[in-house]
N, C-alpha and C positions, 0 to 999 in steps of 0.2 A: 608452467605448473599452476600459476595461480590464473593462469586466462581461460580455461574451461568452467569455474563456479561462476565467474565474473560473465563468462555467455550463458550458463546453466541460469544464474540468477534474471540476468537480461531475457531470456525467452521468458521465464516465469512471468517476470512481471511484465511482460508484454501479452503473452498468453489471460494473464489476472485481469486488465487493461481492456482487451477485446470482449471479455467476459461480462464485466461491468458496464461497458455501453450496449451490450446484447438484452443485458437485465433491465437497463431504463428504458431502451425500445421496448420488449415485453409489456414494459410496467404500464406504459401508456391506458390500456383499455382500463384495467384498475382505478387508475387511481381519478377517472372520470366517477367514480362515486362518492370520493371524497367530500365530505359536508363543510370545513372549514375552510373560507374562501384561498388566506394566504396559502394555506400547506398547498391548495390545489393549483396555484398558479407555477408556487415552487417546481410540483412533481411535473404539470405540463409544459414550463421550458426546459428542465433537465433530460424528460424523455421526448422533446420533437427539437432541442435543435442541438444538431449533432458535435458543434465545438464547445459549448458549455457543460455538455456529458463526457465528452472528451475530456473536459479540462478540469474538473472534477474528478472525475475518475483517475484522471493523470495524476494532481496531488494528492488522494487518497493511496495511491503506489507508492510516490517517492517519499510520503509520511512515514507510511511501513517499512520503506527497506532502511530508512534512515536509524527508524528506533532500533531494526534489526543488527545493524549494522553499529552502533556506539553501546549499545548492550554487549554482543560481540566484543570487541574493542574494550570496552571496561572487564569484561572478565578474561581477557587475555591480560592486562595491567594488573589487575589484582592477583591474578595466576602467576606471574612473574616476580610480581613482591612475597609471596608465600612462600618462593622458592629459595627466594632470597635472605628471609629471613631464618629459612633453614637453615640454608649452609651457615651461616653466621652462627648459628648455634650449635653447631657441632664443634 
């Protein structure tokens, strides 16, 4: 029951994953017109080498599903206490 979100969620963020180093490869041509030296060194190892796009884009996922996920998780907690404190008053 609960293994199909848990695959459903897994393709997302791996579908999101390929998406995001598709976008830094793209980005390449761009961001050769960048005037400020660091931003420009930034954007050109981010879009030419391909495990540090990888691996940024990798934390930028598991950031997301984290917050997803303990948001989630706190209003299921809190939804349980509301519950709780009904019945108690009836």
């Amino acid at each position: 029951m609960l293994l199909a979100p848990t695959f459903l969620l897994f393709a997302a963020s791996f579908a999101a994953l390929r998406l995001l180093v598709w976008g830094l490869h793209r980005a390449d041509g761009p961001i050769g017109g960048i005037s400020n030296f660091t931003t420009y060194l930034v954007g050109r190892r981010l879009a030419r080498s391909a495990s540090v796009g990888f691996a940024s884009s990798l934390l930028l996922i598991l950031a997301t599903g984290l917050l997803l996920i303990s948001s989630s998780y706190r209003a299921t907690i809190l939804g349980r206490k509301a519950r709780v404190r009904l019945k108690a008053a009836r």
